[in-house]
C-alpha positions in Angstrom: 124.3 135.5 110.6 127.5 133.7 109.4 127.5 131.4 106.4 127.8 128.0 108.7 124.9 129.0 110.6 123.1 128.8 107.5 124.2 125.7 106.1 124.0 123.7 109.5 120.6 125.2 110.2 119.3 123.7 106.2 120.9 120.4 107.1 119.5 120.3 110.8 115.9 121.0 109.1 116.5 118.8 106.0 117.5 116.1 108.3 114.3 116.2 110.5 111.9 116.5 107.6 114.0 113.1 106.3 113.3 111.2 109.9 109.5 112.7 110.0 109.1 110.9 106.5 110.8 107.8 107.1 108.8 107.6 110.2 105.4 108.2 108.7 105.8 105.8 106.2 106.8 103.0 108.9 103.8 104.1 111.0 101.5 104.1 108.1 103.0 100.5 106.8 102.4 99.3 109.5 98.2 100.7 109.7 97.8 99.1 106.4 98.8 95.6 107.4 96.3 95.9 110.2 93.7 96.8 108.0 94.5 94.2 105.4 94.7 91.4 108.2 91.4 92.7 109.5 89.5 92.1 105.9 91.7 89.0 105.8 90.2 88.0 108.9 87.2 88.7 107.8 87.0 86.6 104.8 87.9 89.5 102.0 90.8 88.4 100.2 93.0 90.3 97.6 92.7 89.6 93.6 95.6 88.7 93.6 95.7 85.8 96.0 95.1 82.8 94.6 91.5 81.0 95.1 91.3 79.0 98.0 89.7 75.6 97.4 87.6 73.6 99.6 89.4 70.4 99.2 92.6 69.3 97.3 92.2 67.4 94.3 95.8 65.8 93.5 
């Protein structure tokens, strides 16, 4: 084996465990704003949205 081989191989395989990553993280972003829409939907909110009030006072 010749010393390119080697370094082209370690970038090919460094670039696709980069992409697999990136694109994990997208899919999986993407899951968890489903899910939080879902409780949304169902009336959970998060702590740190703020209260919602029946009515306004002003």
């Amino acid at each position: 084996m010749s010393h390119a081989f080697y370094i082209y191989t370690s970038y090919g395989v460094t670039a696709l465990i980069t992409l697999a990553v990136i694109a994990w993280t997208l899919l999986d972003g993407r899951a968890r704003r489903r899910e939080m829409a879902e409780l949304e939907a169902a009336g959970i909110r998060r702590r740190s949205s703020p209260p919602v009030t029946e009515g306004k006072q002003a």
